[in-house]
DSSP file (Angstrom, degrees, kcal/mol; ACC not computed):
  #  RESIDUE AA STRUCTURE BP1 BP2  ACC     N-H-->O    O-->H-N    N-H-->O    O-->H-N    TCO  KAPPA ALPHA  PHI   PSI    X-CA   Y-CA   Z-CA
    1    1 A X    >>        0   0    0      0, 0.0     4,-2.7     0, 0.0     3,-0.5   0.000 360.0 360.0 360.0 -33.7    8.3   15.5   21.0
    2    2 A X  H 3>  +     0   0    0      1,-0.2     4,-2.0     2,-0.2     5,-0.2   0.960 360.0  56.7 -66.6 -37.4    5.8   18.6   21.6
    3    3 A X  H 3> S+     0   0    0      2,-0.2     4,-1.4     3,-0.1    -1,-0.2   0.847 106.8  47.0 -56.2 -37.5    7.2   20.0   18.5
    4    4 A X  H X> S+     0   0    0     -3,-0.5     4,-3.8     2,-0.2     3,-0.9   0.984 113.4  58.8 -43.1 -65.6    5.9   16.2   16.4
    5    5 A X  H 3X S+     0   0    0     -4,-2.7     4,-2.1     1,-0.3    -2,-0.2   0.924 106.2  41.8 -40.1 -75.1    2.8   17.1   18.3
    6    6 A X  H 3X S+     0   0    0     -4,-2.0     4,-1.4     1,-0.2    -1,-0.3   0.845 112.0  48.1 -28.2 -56.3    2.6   20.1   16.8
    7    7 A X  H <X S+     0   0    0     -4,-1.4     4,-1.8    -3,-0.9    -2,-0.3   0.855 112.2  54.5 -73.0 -36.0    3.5   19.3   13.3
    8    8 A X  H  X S+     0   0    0     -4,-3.8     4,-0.8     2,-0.2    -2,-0.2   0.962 105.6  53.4 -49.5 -59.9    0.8   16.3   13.6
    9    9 A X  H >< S+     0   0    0     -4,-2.1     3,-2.5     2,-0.2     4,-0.3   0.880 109.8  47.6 -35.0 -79.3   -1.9   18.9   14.7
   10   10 A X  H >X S+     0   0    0     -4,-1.4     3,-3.0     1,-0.3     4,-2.8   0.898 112.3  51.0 -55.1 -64.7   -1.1   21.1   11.5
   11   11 A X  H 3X S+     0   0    0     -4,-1.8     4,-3.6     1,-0.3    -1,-0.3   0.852 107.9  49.8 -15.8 -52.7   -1.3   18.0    9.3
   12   12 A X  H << S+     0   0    0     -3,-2.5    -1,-0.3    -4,-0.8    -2,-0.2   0.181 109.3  47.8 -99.3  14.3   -4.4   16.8   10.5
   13   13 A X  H <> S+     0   0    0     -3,-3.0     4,-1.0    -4,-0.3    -1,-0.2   0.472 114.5  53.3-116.3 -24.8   -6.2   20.3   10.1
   14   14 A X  H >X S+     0   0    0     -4,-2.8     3,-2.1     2,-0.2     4,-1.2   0.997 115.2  41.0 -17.8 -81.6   -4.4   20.1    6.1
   15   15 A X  H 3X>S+     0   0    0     -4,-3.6     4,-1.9     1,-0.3     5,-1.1   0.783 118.8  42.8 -72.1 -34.2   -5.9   16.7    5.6
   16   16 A X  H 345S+     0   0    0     -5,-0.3    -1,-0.3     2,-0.2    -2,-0.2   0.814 114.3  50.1 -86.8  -3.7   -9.5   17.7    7.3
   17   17 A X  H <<5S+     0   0    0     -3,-2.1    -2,-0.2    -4,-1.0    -1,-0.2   0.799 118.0  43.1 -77.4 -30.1   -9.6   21.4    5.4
   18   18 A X  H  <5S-     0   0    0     -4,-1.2    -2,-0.2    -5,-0.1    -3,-0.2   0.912 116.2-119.1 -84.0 -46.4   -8.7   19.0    1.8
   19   19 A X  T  <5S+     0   0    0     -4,-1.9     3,-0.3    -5,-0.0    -3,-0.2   0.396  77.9 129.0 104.8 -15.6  -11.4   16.2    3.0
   20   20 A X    > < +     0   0    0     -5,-1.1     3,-2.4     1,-0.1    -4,-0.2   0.026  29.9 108.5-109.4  -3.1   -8.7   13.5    3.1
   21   21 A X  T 3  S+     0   0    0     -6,-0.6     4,-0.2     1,-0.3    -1,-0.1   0.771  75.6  52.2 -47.7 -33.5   -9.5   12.3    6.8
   22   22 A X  T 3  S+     0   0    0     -3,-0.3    -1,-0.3     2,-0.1    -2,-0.1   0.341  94.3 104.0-104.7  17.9  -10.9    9.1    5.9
   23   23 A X  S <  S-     0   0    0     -3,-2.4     2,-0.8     1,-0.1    14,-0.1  -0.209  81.8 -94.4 -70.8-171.3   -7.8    8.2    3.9
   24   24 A X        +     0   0    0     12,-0.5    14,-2.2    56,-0.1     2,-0.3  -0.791  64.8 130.6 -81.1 116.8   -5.2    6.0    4.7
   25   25 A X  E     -a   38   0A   0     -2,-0.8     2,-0.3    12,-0.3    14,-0.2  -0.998  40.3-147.6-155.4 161.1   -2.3    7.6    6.3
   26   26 A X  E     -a   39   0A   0     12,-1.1    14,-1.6    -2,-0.3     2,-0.3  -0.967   8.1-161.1-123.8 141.3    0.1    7.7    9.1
   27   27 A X  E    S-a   40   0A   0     -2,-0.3    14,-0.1     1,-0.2    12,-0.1  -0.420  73.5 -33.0-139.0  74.3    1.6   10.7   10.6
   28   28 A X  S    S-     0   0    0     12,-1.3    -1,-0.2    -2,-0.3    13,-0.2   0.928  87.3-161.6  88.7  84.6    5.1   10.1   12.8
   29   29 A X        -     0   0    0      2,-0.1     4,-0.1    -3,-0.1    -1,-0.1  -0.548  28.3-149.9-110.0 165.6    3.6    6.8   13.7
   30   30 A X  S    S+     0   0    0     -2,-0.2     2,-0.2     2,-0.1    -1,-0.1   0.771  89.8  41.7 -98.3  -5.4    5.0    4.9   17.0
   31   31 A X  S    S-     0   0    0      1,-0.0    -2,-0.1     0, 0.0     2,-0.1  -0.718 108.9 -87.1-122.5 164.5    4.1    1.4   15.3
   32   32 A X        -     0   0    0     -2,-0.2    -2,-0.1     1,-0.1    -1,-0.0  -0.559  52.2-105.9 -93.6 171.2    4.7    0.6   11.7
   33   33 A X        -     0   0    0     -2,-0.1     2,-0.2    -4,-0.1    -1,-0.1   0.209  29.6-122.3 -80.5-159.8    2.1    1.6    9.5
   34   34 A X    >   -     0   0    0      1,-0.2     3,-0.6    20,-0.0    20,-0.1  -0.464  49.5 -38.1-114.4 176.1   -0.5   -0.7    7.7
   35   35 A X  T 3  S-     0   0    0      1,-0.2    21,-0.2    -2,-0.2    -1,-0.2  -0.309 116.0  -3.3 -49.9 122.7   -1.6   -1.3    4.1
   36   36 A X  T 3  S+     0   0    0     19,-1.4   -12,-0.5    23,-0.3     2,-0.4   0.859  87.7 156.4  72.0  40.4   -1.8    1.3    1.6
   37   37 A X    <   -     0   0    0     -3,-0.6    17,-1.7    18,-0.2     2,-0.9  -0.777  48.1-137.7-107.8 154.5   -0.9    4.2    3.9
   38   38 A X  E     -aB  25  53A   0    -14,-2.2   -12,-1.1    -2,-0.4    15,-0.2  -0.896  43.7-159.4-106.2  95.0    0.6    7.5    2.8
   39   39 A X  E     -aB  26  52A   0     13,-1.4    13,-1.0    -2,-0.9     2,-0.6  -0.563  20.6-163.6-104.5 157.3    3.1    7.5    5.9
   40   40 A X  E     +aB  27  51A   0    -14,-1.6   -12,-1.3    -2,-0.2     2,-0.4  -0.907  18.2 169.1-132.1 109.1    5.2   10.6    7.6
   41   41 A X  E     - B   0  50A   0      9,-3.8     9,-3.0    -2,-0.6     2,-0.4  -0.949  21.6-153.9-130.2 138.0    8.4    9.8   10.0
   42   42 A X  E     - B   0  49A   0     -2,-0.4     2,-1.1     7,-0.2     7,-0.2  -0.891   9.5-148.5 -88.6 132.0   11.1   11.9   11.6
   43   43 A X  E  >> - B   0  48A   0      5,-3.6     4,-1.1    -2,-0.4     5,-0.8  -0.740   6.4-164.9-101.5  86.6   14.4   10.4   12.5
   44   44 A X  T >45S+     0   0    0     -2,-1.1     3,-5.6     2,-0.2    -1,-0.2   0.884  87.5  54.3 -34.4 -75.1   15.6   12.4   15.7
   45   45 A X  T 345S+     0   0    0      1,-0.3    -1,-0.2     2,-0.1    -2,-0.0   0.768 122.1  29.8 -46.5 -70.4   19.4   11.0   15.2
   46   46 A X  T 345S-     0   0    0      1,-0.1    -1,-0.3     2,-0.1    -2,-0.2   0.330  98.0-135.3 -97.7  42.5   19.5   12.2   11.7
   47   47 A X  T <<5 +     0   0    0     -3,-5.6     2,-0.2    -4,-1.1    -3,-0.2   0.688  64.8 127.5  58.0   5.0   17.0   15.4   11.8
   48   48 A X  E   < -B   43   0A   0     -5,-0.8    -5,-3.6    -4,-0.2     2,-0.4  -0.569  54.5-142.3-101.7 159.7   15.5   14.2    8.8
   49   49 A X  E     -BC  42  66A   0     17,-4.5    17,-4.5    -7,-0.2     2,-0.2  -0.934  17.3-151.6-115.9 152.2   11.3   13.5    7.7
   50   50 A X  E     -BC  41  65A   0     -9,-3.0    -9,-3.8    -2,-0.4     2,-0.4  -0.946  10.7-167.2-118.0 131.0   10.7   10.7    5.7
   51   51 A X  E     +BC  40  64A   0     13,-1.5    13,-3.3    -2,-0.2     2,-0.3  -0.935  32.1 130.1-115.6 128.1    7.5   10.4    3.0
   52   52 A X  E     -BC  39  63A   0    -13,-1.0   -13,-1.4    -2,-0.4     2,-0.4  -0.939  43.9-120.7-159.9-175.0    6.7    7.1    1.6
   53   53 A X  E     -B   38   0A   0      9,-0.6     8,-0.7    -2,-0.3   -15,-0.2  -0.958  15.3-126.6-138.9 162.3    3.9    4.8    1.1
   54   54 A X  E     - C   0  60A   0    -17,-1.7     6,-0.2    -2,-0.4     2,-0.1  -0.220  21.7-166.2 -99.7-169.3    3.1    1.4    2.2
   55   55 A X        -     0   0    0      4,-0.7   -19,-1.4    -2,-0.1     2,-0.4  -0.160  52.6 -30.6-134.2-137.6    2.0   -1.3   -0.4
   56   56 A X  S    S+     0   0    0      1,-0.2    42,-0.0   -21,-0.2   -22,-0.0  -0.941 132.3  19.9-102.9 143.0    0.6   -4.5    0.4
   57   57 A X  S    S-     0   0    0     -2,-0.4    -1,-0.2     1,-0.2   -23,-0.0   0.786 133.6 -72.1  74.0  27.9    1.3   -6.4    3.8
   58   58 A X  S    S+     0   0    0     -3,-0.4     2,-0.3     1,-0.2    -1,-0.2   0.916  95.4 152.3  64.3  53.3    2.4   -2.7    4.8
   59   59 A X        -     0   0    0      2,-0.0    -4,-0.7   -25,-0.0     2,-0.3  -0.846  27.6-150.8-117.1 157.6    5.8   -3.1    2.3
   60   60 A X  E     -C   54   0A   0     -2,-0.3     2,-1.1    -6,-0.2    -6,-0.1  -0.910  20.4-146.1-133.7 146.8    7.4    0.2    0.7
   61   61 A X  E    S-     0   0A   0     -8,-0.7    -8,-0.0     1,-0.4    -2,-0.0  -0.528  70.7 -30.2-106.4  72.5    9.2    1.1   -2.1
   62   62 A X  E     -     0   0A   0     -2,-1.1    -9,-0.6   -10,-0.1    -1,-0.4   0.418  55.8-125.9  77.7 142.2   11.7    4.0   -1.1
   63   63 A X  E     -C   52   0A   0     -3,-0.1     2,-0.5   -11,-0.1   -11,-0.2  -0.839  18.2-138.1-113.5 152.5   11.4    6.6    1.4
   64   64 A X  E     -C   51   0A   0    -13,-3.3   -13,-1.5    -2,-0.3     2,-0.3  -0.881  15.1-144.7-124.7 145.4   11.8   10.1    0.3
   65   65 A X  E     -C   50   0A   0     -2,-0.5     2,-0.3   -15,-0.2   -15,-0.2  -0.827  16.5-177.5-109.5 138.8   14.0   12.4    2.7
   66   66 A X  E     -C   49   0A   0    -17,-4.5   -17,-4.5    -2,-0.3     6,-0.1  -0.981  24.5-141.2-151.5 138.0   13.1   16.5    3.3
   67   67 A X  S    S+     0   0    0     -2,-0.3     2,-0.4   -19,-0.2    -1,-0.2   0.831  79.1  27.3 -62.9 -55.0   15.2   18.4    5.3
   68   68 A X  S >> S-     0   0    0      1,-0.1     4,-1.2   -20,-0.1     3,-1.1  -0.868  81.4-108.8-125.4 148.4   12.5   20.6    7.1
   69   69 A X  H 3> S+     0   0    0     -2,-0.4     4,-2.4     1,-0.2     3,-0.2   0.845 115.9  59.9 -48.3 -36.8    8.8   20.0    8.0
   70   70 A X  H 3> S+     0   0    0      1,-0.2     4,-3.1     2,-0.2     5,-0.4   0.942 108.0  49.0 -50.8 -40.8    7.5   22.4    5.5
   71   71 A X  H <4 S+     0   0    0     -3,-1.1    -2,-0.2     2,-0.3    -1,-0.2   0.744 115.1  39.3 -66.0 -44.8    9.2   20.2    2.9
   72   72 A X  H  < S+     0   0    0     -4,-1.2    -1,-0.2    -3,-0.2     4,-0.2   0.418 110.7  60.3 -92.8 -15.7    8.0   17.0    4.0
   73   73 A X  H >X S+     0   0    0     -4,-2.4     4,-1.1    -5,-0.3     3,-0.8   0.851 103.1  48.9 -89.0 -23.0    4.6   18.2    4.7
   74   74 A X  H 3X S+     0   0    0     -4,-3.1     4,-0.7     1,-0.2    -3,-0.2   0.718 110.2  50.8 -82.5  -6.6    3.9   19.5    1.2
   75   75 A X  H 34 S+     0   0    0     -5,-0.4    -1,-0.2     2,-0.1    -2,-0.1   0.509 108.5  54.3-102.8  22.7    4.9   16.2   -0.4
   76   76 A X  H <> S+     0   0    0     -3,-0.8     4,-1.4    -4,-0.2    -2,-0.2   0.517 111.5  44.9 -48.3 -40.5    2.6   14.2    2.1
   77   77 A X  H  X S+     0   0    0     -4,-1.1     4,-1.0     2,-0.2    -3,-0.1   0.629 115.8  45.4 -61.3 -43.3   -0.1   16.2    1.0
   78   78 A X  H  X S+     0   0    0     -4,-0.7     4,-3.6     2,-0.2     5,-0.2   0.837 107.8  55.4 -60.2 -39.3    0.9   15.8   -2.6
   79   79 A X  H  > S+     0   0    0      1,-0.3     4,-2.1     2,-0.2     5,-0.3   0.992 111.5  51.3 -79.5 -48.6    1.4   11.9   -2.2
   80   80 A X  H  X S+     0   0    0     -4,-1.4     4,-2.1     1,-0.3    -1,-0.3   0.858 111.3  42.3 -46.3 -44.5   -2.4   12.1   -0.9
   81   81 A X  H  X S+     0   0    0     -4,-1.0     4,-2.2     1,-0.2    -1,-0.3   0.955 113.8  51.6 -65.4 -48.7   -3.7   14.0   -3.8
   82   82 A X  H  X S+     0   0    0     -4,-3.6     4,-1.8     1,-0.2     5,-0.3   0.836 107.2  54.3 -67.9 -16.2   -1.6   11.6   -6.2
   83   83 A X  H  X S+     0   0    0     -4,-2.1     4,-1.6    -5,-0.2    -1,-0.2   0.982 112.6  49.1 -72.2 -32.0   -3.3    8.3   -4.2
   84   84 A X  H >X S+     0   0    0     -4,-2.1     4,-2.3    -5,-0.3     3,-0.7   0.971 113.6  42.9 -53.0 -70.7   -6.7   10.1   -5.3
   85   85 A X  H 3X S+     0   0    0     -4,-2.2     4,-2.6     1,-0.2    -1,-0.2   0.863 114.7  46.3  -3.1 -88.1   -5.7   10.6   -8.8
   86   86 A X  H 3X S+     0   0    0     -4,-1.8     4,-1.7     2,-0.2    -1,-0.2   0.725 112.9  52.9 -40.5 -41.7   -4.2    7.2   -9.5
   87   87 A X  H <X S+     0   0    0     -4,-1.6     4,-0.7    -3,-0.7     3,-0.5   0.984 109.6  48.7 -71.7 -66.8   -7.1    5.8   -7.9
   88   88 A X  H >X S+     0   0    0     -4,-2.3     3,-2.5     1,-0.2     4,-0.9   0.847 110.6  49.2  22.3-100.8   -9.3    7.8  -10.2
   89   89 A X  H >X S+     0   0    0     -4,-2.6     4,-3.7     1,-0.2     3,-1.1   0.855 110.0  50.3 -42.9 -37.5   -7.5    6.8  -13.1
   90   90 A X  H 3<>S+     0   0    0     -4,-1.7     5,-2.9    -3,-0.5     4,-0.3   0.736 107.8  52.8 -79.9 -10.7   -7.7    3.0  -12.0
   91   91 A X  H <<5S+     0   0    0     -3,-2.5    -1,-0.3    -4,-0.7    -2,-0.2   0.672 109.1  58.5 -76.7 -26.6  -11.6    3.1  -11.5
   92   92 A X  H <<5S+     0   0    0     -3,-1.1    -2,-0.2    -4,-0.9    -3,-0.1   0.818 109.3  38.9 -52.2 -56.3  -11.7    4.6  -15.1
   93   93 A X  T  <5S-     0   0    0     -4,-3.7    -2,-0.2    -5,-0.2    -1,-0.2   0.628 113.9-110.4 -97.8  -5.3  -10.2    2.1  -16.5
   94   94 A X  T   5 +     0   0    0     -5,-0.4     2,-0.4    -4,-0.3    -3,-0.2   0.897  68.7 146.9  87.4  33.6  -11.8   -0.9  -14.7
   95   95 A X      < -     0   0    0     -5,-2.9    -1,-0.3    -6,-0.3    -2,-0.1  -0.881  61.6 -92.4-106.0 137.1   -8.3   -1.6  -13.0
   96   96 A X        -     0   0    0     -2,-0.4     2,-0.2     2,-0.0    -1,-0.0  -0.252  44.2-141.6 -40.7 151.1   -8.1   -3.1   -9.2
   97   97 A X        -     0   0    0     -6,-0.1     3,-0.2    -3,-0.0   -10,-0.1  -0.634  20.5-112.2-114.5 159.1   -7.9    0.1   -7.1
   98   98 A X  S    S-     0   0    0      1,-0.3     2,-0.3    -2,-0.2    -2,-0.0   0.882 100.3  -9.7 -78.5 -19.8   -5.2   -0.2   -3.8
   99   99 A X  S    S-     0   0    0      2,-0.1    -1,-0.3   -63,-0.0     2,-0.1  -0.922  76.4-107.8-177.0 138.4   -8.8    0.1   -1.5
  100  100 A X        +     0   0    0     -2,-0.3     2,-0.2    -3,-0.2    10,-0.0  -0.539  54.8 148.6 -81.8 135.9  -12.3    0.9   -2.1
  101  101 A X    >>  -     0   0    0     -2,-0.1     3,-1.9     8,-0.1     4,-0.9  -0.764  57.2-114.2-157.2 119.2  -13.0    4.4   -0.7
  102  102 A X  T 34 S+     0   0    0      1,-0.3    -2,-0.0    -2,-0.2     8,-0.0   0.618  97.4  88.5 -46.1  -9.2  -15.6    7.0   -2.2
  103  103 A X  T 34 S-     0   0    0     -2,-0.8    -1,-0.3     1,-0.1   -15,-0.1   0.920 122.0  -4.0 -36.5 -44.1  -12.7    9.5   -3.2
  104  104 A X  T <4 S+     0   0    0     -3,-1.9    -2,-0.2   -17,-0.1     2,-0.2   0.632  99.5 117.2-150.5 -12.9  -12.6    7.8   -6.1
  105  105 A X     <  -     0   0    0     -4,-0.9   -17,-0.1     1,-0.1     5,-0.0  -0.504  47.8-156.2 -75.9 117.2  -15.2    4.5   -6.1
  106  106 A X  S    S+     0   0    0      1,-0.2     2,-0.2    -2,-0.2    -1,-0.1   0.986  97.8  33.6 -79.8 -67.5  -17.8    5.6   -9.1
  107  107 A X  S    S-     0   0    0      1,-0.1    -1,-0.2     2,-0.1     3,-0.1   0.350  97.4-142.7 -86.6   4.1  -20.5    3.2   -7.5
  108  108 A X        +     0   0    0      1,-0.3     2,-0.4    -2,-0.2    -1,-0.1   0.544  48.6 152.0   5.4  45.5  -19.3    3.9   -3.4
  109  109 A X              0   0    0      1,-0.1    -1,-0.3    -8,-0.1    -2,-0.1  -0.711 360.0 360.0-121.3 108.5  -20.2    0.3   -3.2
  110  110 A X              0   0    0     -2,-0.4    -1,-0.1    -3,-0.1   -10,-0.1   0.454 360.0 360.0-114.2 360.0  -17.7   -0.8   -0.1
């Protein structure tokens, strides 16, 4: 488990060097995660990390599997940048957004 620790720590100095603190995300979490979270899990049994995202009422659509922490931390980091994006786009076009958060909310009107 001090090695998770570890890999949490580096994450969370990622996400506060990008800005990305006050998104939603979970990172090797002990409970499952919550709405509209960008989540990161290890499976001791089979060595593997898992990247996925939650939905609504904290539901997911496929987990994506990476062999090594490097692997699974740069597409965690990615999946954050793409929720920014997406979000972006969907404030652009005057589409519901997954959660109002000044990343990407033109008026920051919460």
């Amino acid at each position: 488990m001090e090695i998770l620790e570890e890999q949490k720590q580096k994450l969370l100095e990622e996400i506060h060097k990008l800005g990305y603190e006050s998104l939603r995300y979970s990172i090797f979490p002990e409970e499952y995660p919550g709405e509209w979270e960008v989540v990161i899990e290890f499976n001791g049994k089979q060595q593997i990390y898992f990247v996925y995202g939650t939905m609504d009422r904290g539901s997911y659509n496929g987990k994506h599997a990476y062999p090594t922490f490097e692997e699974a931390k740069t597409a965690f980091i990615d999946f954050l940048a793409d929720i920014i994006k997406i979000n972006k786009y969907y404030t652009k076009e005057g589409m519901p957004v997954n959660y109002l958060h000044p990343l990407w909310s033109d008026d920051n009107i919460y």
